[in-house]
ZAMARGU-4260 file (C-alpha; in steps of 0.2 Angstrom, whole numbers, plus 5000, padded with zeros to 4 digits):
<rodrens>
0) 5000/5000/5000 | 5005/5016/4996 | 5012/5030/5011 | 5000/5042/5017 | 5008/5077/5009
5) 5012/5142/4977 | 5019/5154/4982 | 5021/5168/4967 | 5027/5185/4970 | 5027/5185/4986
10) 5013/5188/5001 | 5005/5178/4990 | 5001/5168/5007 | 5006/5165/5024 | 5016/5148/5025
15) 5010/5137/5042 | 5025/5130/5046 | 5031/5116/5059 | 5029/5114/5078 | 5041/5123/5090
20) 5056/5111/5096 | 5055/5111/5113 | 5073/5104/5115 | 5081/5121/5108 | 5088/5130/5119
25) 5083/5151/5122 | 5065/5144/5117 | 5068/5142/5099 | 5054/5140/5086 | 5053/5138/5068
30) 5049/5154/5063 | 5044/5158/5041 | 5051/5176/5038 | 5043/5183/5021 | 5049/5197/5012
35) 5039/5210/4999 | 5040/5206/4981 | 5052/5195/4972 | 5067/5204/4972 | 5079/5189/4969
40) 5081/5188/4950 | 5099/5181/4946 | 5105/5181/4964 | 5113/5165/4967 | 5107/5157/4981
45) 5124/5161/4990 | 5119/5179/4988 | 5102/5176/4997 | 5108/5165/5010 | 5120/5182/5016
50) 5105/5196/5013 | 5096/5182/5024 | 5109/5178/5037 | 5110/5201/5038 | 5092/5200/5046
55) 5097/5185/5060 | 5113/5195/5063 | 5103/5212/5069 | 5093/5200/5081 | 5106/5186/5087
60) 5118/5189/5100 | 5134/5182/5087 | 5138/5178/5067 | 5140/5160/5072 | 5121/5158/5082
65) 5114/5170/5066 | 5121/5156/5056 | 5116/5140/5063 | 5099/5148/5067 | 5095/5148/5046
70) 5085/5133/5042 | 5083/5137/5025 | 5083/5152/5012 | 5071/5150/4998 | 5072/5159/4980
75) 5059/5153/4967 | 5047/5148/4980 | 5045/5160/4992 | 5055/5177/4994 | 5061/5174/5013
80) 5068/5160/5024 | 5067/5148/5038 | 5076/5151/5057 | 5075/5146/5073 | 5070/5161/5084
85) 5066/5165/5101 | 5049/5173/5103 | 5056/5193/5107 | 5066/5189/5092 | 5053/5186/5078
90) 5046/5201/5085 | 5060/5212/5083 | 5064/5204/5065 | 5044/5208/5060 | 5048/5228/5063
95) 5062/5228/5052 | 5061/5238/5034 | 5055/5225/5020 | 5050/5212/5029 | 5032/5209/5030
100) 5028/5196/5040 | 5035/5184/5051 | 5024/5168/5055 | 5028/5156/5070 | 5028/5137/5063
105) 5012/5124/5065 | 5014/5108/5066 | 5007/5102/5045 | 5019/5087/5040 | 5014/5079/5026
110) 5016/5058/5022 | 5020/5049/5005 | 5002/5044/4997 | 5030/4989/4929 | 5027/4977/4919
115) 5011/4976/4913 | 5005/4994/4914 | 5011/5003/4899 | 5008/4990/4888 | 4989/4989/4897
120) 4989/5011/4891 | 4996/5005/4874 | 5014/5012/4875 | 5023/4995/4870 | 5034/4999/4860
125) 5054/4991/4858 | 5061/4985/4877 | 5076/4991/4871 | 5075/5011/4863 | 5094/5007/4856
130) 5088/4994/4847 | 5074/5002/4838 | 5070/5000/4821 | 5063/5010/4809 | 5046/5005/4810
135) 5031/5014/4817 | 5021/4997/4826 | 5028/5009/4840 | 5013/5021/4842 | 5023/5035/4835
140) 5023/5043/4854 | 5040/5034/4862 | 5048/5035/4846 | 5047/5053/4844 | 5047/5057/4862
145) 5063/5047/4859 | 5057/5039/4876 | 5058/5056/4886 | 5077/5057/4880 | 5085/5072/4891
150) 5069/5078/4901 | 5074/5079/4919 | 5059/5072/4934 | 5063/5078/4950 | 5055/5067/4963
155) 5051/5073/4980 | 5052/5057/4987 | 5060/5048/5000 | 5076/5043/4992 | 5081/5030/4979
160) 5090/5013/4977 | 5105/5021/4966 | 5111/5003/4963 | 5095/4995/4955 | 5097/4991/4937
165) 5082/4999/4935 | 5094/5015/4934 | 5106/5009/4924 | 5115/5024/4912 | 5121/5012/4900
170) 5118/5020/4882 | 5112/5037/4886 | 5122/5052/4881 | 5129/5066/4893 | 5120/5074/4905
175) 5110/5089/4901 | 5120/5103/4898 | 5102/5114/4907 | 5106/5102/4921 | 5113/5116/4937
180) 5109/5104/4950 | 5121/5091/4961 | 5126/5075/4970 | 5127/5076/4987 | 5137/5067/4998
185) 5128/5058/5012 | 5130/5040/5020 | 5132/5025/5008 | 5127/5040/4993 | 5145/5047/4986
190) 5144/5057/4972 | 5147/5041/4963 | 5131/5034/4965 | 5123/5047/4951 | 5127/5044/4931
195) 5118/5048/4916 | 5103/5041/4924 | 5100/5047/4940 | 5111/5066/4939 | 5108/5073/4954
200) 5101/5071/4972 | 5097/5080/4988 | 5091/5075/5005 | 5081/5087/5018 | 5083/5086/5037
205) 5080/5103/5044 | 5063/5101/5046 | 5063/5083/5052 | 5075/5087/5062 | 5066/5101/5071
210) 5053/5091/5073 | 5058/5076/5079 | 5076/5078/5086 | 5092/5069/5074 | 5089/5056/5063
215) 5091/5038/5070 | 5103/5033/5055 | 5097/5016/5061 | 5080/5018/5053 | 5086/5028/5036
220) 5100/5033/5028 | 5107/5053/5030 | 5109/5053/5011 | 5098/5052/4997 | 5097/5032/4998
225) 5080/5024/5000 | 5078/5014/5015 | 5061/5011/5013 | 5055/5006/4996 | 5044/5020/4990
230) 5054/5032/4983 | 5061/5019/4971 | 5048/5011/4966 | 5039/5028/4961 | 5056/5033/4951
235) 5058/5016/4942 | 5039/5020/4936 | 5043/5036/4926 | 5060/5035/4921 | 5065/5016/4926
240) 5077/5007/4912 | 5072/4991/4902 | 5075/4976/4914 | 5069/4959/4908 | 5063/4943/4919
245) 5058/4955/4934 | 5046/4949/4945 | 5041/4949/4962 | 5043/4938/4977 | 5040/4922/4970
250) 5039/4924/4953 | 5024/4935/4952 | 5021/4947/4937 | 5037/4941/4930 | 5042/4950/4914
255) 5051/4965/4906 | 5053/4980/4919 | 5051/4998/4913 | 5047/5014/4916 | 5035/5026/4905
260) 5050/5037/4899 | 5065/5024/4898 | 5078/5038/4894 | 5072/5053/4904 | 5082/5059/4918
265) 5081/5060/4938 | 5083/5070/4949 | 5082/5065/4967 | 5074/5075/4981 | 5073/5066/4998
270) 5062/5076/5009 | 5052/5061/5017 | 5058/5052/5032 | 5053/5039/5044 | 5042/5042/5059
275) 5053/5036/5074 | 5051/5021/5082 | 5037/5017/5070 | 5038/5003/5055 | 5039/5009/5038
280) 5023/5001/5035 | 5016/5016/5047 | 5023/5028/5035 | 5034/5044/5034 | 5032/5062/5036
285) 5037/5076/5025 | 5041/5092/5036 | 5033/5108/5025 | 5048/5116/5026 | 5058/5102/5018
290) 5046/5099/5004 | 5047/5120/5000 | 5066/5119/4999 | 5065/5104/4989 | 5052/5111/4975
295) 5062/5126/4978 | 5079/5120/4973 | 5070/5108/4960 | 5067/5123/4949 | 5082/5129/4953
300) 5092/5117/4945 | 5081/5115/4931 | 5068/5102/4930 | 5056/5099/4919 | 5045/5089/4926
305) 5039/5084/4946 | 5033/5070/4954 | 5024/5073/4971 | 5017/5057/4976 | 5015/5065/4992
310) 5000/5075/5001 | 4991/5081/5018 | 4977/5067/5026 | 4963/5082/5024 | 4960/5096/5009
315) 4973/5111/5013 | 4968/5128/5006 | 4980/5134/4996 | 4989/5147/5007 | 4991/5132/5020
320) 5000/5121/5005 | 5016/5122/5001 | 5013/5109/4987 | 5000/5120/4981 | 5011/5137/4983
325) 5029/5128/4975 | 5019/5122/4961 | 5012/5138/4957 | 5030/5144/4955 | 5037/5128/4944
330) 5021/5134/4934 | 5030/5150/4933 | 5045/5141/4927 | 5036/5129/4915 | 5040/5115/4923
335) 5024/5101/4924 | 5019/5097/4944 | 5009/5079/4944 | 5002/5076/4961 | 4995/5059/4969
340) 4977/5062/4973 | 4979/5054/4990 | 4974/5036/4997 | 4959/5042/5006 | 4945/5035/5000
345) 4929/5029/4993 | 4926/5046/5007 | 4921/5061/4998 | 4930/5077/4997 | 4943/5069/5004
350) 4957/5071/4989 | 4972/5080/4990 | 4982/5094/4978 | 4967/5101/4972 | 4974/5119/4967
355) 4970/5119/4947 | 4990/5121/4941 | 4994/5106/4946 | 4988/5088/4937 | 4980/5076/4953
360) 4979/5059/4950 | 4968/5044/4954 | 4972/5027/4955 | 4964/5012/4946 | 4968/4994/4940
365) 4973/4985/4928 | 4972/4970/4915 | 4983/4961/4927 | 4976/4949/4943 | 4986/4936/4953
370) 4970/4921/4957 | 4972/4911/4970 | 4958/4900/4972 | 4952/4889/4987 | 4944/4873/4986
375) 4932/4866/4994 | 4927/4851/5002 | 4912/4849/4993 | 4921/4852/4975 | 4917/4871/4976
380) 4932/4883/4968 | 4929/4900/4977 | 4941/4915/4967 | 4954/4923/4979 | 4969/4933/4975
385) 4986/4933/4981 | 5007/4936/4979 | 5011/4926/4992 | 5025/4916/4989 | 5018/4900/5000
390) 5008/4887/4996 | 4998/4874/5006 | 5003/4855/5003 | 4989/4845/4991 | 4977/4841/5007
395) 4961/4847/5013 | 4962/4855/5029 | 4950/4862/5042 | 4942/4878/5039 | 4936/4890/5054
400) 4928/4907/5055 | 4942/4918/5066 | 4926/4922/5079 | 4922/4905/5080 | 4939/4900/5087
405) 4944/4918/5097 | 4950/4920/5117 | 4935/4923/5127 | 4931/4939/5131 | 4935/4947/5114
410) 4921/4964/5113 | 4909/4958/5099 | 4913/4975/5089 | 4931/4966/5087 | 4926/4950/5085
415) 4931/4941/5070 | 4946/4951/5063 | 4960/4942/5068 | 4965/4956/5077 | 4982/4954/5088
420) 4980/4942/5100 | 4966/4937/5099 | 4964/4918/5091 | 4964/4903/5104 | 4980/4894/5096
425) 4970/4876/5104 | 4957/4880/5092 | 4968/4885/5078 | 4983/4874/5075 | 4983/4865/5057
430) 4969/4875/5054 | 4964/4888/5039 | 4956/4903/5046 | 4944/4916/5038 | 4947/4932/5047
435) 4938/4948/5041 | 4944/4963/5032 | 4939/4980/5040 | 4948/4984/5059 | 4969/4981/5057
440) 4983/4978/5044 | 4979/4966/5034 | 4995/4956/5033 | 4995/4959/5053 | 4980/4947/5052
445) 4993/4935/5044 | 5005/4937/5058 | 4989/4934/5069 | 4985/4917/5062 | 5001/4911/5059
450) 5004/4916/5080 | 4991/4904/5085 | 4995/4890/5073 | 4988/4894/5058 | 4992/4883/5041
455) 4983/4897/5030 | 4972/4910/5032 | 4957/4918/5020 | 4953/4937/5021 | 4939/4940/5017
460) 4930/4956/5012 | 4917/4964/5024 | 4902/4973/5012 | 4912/4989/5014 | 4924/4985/5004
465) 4914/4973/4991 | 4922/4968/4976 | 4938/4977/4981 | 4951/4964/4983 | 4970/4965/4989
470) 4985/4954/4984 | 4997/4954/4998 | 5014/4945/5001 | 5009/4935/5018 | 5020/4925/5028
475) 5009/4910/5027 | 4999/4905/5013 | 4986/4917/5010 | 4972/4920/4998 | 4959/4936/4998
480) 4939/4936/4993 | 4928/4946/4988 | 4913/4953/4999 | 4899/4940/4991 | 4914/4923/4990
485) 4916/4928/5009 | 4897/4926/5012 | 4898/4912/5003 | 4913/4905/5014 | 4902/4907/5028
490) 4890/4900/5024 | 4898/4884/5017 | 4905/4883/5036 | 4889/4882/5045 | 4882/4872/5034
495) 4891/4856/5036 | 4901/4850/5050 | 4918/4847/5046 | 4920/4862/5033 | 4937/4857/5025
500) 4948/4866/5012 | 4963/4869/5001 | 4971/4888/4995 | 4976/4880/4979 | 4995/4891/4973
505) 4993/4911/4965 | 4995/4912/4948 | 4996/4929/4937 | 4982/4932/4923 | 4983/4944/4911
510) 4969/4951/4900 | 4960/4951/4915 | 4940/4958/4915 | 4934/4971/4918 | 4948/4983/4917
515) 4954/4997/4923 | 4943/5000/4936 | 4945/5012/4953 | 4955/5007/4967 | 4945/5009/4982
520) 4956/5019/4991 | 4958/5033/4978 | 4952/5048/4986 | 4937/5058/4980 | 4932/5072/4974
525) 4921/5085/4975 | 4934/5098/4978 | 4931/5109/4995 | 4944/5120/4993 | 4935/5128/4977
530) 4918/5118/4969 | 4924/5128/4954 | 4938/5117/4950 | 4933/5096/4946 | 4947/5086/4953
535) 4955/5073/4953 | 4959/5078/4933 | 4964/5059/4928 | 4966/5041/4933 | 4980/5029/4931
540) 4987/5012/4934 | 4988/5010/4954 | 4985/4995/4960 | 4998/4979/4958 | 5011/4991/4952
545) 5029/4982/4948 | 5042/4990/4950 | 5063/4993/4959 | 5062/4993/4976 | 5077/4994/4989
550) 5087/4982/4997 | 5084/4988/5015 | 5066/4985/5016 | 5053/4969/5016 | 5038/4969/5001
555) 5026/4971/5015 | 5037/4987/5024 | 5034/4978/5040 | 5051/4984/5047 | 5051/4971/5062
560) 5043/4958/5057 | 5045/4956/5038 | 5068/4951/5033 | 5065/4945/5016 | 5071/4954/5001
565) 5067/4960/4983 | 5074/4968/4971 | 5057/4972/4962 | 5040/4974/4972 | 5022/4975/4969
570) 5014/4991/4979 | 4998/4998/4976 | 4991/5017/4980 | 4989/5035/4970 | 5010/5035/4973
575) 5010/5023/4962 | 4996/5030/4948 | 5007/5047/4950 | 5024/5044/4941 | 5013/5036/4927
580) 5007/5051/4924 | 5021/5061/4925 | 5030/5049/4912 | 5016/5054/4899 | 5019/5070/4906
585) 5037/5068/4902 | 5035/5061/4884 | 5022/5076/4878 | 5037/5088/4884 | 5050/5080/4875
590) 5037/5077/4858 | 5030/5095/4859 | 5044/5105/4870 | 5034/5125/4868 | 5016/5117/4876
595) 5014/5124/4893 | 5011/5113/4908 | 4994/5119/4907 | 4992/5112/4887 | 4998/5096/4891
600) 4987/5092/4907 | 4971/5097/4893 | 4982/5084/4882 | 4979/5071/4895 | 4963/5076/4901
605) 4953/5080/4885 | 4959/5062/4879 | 4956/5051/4893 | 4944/5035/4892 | 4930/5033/4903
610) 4925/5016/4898 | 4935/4999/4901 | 4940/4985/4890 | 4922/4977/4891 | 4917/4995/4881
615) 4907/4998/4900 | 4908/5013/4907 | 4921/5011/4922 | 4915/5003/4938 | 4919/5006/4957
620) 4923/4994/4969 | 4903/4992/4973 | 4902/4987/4954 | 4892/5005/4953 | 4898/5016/4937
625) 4912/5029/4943 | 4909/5048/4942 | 4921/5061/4937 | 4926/5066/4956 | 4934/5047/4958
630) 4941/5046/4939 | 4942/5063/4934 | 4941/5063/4916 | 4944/5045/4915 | 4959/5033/4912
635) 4976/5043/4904 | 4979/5039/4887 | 4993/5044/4880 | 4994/5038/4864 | 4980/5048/4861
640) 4984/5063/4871 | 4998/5064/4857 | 4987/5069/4845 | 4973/5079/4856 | 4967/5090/4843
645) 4962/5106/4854 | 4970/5111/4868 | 4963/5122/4886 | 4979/5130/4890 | 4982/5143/4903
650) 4998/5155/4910 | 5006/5159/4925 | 4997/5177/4926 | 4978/5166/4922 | 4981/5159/4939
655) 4983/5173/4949 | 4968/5181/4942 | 4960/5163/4947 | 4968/5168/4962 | 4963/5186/4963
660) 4943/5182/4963 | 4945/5167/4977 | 4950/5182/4990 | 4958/5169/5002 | 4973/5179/5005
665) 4985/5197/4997 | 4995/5194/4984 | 5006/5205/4976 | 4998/5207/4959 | 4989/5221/4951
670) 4971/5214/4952 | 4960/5221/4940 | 4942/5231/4948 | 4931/5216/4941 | 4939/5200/4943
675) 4935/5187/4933 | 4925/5172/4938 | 4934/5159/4947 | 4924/5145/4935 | 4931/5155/4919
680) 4947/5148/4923 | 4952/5140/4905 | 4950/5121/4913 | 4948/5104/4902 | 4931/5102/4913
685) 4918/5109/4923 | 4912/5110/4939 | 4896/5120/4946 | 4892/5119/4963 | 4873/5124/4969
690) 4866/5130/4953 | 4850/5140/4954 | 4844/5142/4935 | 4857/5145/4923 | 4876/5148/4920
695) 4887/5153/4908 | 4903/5146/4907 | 4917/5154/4894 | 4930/5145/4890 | 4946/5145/4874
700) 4954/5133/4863 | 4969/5132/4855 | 4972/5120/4837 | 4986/5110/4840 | 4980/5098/4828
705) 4977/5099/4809 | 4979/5118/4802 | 4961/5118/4793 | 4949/5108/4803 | 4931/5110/4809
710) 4925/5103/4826 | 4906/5102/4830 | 4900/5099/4849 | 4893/5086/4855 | 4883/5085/4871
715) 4879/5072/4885 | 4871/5078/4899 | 4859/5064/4911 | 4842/5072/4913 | 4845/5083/4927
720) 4852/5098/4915 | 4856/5103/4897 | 4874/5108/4890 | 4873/5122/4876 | 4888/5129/4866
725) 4887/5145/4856 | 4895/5145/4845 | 4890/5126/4839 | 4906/5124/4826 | 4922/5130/4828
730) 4933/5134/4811 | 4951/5135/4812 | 4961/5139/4798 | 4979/5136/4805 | 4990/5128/4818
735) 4991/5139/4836 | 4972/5147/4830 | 4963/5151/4847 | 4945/5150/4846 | 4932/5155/4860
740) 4916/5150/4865 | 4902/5149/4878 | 4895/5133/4888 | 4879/5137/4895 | 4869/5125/4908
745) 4853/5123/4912 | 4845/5115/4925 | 4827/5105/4923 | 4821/5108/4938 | 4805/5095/4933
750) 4819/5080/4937 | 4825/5086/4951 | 4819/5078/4968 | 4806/5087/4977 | 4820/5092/4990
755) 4836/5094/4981 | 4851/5089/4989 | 4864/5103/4987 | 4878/5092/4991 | 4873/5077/4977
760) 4883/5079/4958 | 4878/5076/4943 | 4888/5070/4929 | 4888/5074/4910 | 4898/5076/4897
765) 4903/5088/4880 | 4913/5085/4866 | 4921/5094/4852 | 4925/5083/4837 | 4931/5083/4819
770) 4933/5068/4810 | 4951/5065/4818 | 4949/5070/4837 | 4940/5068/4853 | 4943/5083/4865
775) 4929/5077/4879 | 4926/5088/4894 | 4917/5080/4910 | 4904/5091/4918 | 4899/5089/4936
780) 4882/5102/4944 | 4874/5104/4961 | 4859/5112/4964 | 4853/5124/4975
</rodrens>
C-alpha cells in the first residue's frame, strides 16, 4: 500500500509551518520570515543566504548563532527564509524595513500517498530504445518522444536505490547541459552513486529534524538512499530502464521492467523520512519546510518535470499548502507538477492537491490479477487473489471462521478480525482461518494466524469494501475474497460439520476483465477547497504496480517483522498511479517541448477514456459506474493525448487572476476592479456547485491539431440539465488558432427531487469533434 503530503510574487500567502522544538535551547521556534515582492532575479542562492543571514545577525547575539539559526533560504518559491528564533526575536525581526511578516511554525507534516501497465495504456513499443528500428508498430509517441530522452523528473520522494538496474545509464548520452543541479554526499550515497541516469540528488533534514530531534541513522539513511522502498519504486515507474525477467517475490508478474519514459532523467529529492520508532509500513512524514526547499531547489536546478506522490490526510487551502504554493512557482517556470490524489477514499471530498495548476491523479487497475483459488470440500472453487509466495501442501484442511475460534472475552465490535491476540491457538493449530477485512493491517491478520498456529488464512471482504480485493505478500499461505465469495465461505462453514479446504498456489492472469477500474482507496472528489475546480483531473494504473524497490526494506514494509528481500516489488496506491502520469507528462514535453504545463494536462485530460476493455463505462469497487470526482476525466491515454486535437491552455498570470477572485489571502499582483470568475478559469472540465437556473461558462481553445479543421459539439448531459455551446462549430484555419466559446447550463428543475440535495453531483459530458479527434470535457452540477 502506498504511504500516506504556490507561492508567486510574494505575500501571495502566509506559510503554516512546523511545531516549535522544545529541546532548543533560548525557546527556539521555527519561525517563516517573508519578504515584499520577488526581488531575487539572478542572485545565486549564496547571495540570498547572506542578505538572509543580515536579518538574523541584527537580532542574534553572534555571526555563528545568526548562522546555525537559518534553516533554510528560499528563492523561486518563496521570497524569505526559515530560522529558529526566540519569541522577542521574531518580533524584533517583524519591525524591520522589508520584511512583511513573520509567522511562528504549526505543526502540518505531510506523508508519502511495471510490467504490465504501459503496455495495458498501449505504449509498447521496443524493450530496448537502442535497438529500435525504423518501423512505426511503436505508436509514434515513444519513438518521437525518443522515450523522454534528456527531460529531467525531480522526485520529491523519499530517496532512491541508486544501485538498482532499473537506473542503469548504459547507452544514454551526457547529462543535460540545462542540468545546474548536484550529487550530494551523504551516508552510503558518494557522488558516485549518480550517472547519466540518476544526475543529481538532495536530502532534507531541517525540518525533520526540528521536529523530531536527529535522525536515527538506524532507521534511514542521512543521504539520498532509500531505505524504505517508495521512493524507488515511484522513480523506476517514470523513468526506470528496460530490465527483463523481473518479477516479484515468488515469481509473480514476471516480465520485462520499465518505466514510462526509459531515457528521461532523475533528479532525486529526499524530503520524506521515517516516523521514529514506528515501522515503515506506518509511513513517513514530509516536514513543510523540507518539501518547500526541495520544489524550491528543483526549479532551481532545472527540472522539467515533478513527481509529488506525496500529500496532507485532509484538503489544505491553498495558502496552507506548500505543494499547492511551490507548484504555482514551477508553473512560473514551466515545469509540469503531477500530484497523487491521496489514498483516502471511497470518502468524499477527501482528495488531496486540488489547486487547478497542478495535474491530481487517481488510481485504478489493471488487465493484470494474481488468482488464487480455494477449494472446497464439497468440490466448490471459490476466486481469491494473492502474491504470496507460499503454498499449502495438496490436502484438505480444516476451515474456521476467526470468531468461532477467538480468546473469550473478545468485545463483539472486534470479533472476527484476527486482530492481535486474539485467536485461541488450541482452536487453531493446522487449521485455515477466515478472518475479516475492516479493523487492522491486513498482513498483521497474517502474523495473527500464523501466532496461533495457523496453516493458511482467508481474508475476506466485509460489504464495505465489496468487490475490492488486495494481493498481499503474507508470511503463510494466504488467499483474499471478495465481499459475496466471503458470504459464501460462511455459509459453506455452517452448513456442514467438518468444513474442510485447500488455498490452491497464485498464479498471474493477464487480460484480466473488467479493466481498469478504481481502486478503492483513491480519494474523491468534489473539491472543498474551490467547487469551481473538478478534481481529481485523471486516473492511472495504481493497484499491483511492479516496480525497483530497495534492498533495505521487506515487500510488506513491516520493518520488524518482515527480513525478506526483493529487488522488484508489487505496491499499490495514487503514489504509484502518479509517476505514470508524470512519464506521459514527460514524453508530451519532449514530443511537443513549447506546450505549457497547462496544454499538456488538457492533452491528457481531454483524451482520457471513461470506459474499460468490456466498452462499459468504468466501475467502482461496489460494481456502481464511477463519476468524474473518483476518475476525473477517466483513464490517461497517452497515445491519444499525442494527438489531442484542441487544447485548454492557461499562464502563470491566468492563475493569479483565478487567484485574485478566490479572495483567500493578498497577493502581490495588480488585480484588475472586476475579477474574473473563478469557473472562467480555461479548465479541460467543469464544475458548478449549487446552481440556481442557469450559468454561463466561457472557456478558449487552442488548434494543435490539423491547420484547417472544423469541430462540431457534442453534448451528453443525464436528465438533470442541458449543456449548450454558442457558437456550435468551431473553424480553424491554422496551427496555434485560438477560438472561443460559451458553455451554458441549464437546469430542469421537473427531474429534480422534490428536495434537492445541494451536496449530490451530477455527471455529464461535452465533446468537440472533427473527423480526427475527441477533445471530451466531463461536467459535474449541484443544485441549490
Amino acid at each position: 500500500m502506498s504511504m500516506n503530503i504556490i507561492i508567486s510574487t510574494t505575500c501571495l500567502f502566509l506559510l503554516i509551518l512546523l511545531l516549535p522544538l522544545a529541546s532548543c535551547t533560548k525557546n527556539n521556534q521555527v519561525y517563516l520570515i517573508e519578504f515584499g515582492q520577488h526581488i531575487n532575479g539572478e542572485k545565486t542562492l549564496h547571495e540570498i543566504e547572506n542578505t538572509h543571514h543580515s536579518y538574523l545577525l541584527l537580532v542574534k547575539e553572534t555571526e555563528e548563532e545568526a548562522r546555525a539559526s537559518l534553516l533554510y533560504s528560499y528563492k523561486h518559491t518563496f521570497n524569505g527564509f526559515a530560522a529558529l528564533l526566540t519569541p522577542n526575536e521574531a518580533n524584533n525581526l517583524s519591525g524591520m524595513e522589508g520584511v512583511v511578516s513573520v509567522t511562528k511554525s504549526q505543526i502540518k507534516s505531510y506523508s508519502l500517498h511495471t510490467t504490465r501497465s504501459w503496455k495495458f495504456v498501449g505504449l509498447d513499443g521496443p524493450l530496448d530504445p537502442f535497438e529500435e528500428k525504423s518501423n512505426e508498430t511503436n505508436s509514434d509517441l515513444l519513438a518521437k518522444a525518443k522515450y523522454g530522452q534528456d527531460i529531467i523528473v525531480g522526485m520529491i520522494d523519499n530517496g532512491v536505490w541508486p544501485d538498482s538496474k532499473s537506473f542503469s545509464d548504459e547507452g544514454m548520452g551526457p547529462v543535460p547541459q540545462k542540468w545546474k543541479g548536484v550529487c550530494q554526499n551523504g551516508t552510503d550515497f558518494g557522488s558516485s552513486k549518480c550517472n547519466r541516469k540518476i544526475i543529481g540528488a538532495r536530502y532534507y533534514l531541517q525540518g525533520y529534524e526540528s521536529l523530531y530531534g536527529p535522525l536515527n541513522e538506524q532507521e534511514d539513511y542521512k543521504s539520498a538512499r532509500d531505505k524504505d522502498g517508495h521512493g524507488t519504486h515511484t522513480a523506476s515507474i517514470v523513468a526506470g530502464r528496460a530490465v527483463q525477467n523481473a518479477s516479484a517475490l515468488g515469481g509473480f508478474a514476471r516480465g520485462t521492467a520499465i518505466g514510462g519514459a526509459p531515457l528521461a532523467r532523475l533528479a532525486i529529492y529526499k524530503a520524506c523520512w521515517p516516523i521514529k520508532g514506528k515501522s515503515k509500513s506506518d509511513g513517513n512524514v514530509c516536514a513543510n519546510i523540507d518539501m518547500l526547499k526541495a520544489i524550491d531547489d528543483a526549479i532551481e536546478d532545472g527540472v522539467d518535470v515533478i513527481n509529488l506522490s506525496i500529500g496532507y490526510h485532509n484538503p489544505l487551502k491553498y495558502e496552507d499548502d506548500v505543494i499547492a504554493r511551490g507548484a504555482l512557482q514551477a508553473i512560473r517556470n514551466n515545469i509540469v507538477v503531477v500530484c497523487s490524489a491521496g489514498n483516502s477514499g471511497p470518502v468524499a471530498s477527501s482528495l488531496s492537491n486540488p489547486a487547478p495548476w497542478i495535474i491530481t491523479v487517481g488510481a485504478s487497475t489493471v488487465d493484470r490479477t494474481f488468482l488464487a483459488p480455494i477449494k472446497l470440500a464439497n468440490g466448490t472453487n471459490i476466486e481469491g487473489r494473492s502474491i504470496t509466495p507460499l503454498y499449502m501442501e495438496n490436502s484438505l484442511r480444516p476451515l474456521v471462521l476467526a470468531s468461532d475460534v477467538e480468546l473469550a472475552g473478545i468485545a463483539a465490535n472486534s470479533s472476527g478480525y484476527c486482530l492481535d491476540n486474539t485467536l485461541d491457538p488450541s482452536k487453531v493449530k493446522g487449521k485455515i482461518v477466515l478472518c475479516l477485512r475492516g479493523q487492522g493491517g491486513r498482513v498483521i491478520k497474517g502474523l495473527e494466524a500464523q501466532r496461533a498456529g495457523a496453516i493458511a488464512f482467508i481474508l475476506g471482504n466485509n460489504k464495505a469494501y465489496a468487490n475490492d480485493v488486495p494481493s498481499d505478500p503474507n508470511f503463510i499461505p494466504a488467499t483474499a475474497v471478495n465481499y459475496e465469495n466471503t458470504l459464501k465461505l460462511i455459509q459453506y462453514i455452517h452448513s456442514t460439520p467438518n468444513p474442510m479446504a485447500q488455498l490452491l498456489p497464485g498464479r498471474t492472469v493477464l487480460d484480466a476483465k473488467p479493466a481498469p477500474s478504481m481502486a478503492i482507496f483513491s480519494s474523491r472528489g468534489p473539491n472543498i477547497i474551490d467547487p469551481n475546480i473538478l478534481k481529481p483531473d485523471i486516473t492511472a494504473p495504481g493497484v499491483d504496480i511492479l516496480a525497483a524497490w530497495t534492498a533495505e526494506d521487506g515487500p510488506t514494509r513491516m520493518t520488524f517483522q518482515d527480513k525478506r528481500v526483493v529487488k522488484y516489488n508489487i505496491f499499490s496506491g495514487t503514489s504509484m498511479s502518479c509517476p505514470h502520469v508524470s512519464a506521459a507528462a514527460v514524453l508530451l514535453k519532449a514530443r511537443y517541448p513549447t506546450w505549457s504545463p497547462a496544454a499538456i494536462r488538457s492533452a491528457l485530460i481531454t483524451s482520457a477514456r471513461s470506459t474499460d476493455n468490456t466498452g462499459n463505462q468504468m466501475t467502482d469497487e461496489t460494481g456502481k459506474s464511477t463519476t468524474p470526482f473518483a476518475m476525473g476525466s477517466g483513464h490517461f491515454n497517452p497515445k491519444r493525448a499525442s494527438n489531442p486535437g484542441l487544447i485548454y491552455d492557461a499562464s502563470y498570470n491566468d492563475y493569479l487572476l483565478y487567484l485574485c477572485n478566490l479572495n483567500s489571502t493578498n497577493i502581490a499582483y495588480n488585480c484588475p476592479n472586476q475579477d474574473p470568475e473563478p469557473f472562467d478559469l480555461n479548465y479541460p472540465s467543469i464544475q458548478i456547485n449549487k446552481l440556481n437556473y442557469t450559468k454561463t461558462i466561457k472557456r478558449t481553445v487552442t488548434n494543435v491539431g490539423r491547420s484547417k479543421s472544423v469541430y462540431k459539439f457534442i453534448a451528453n448531459p443525464p436528465k438533470e440539465f442541458t449543456i449548450i455551446a454558442t457558437p456550435s462549430v468551431l473553424k480553424f484555419t491554422h496551427v496555434g488558432q485560438k477560438r472561443n466559446f460559451v458553455i451554458t447550463v441549464t437546469g430542469n428543475r421537473e427531474q429534480l427531487p422534490n428536495k434537492s440535495d445541494s451536496e449530490k453531483y451530477y455527471f455529464g459530458w461535452y465533446t468537440w469533434t472533427d473527423k480526427h479527434h475527441v477533445v471530451r470535457s466531463p461536467v459535474a452540477v449541484s443544485f441549490q
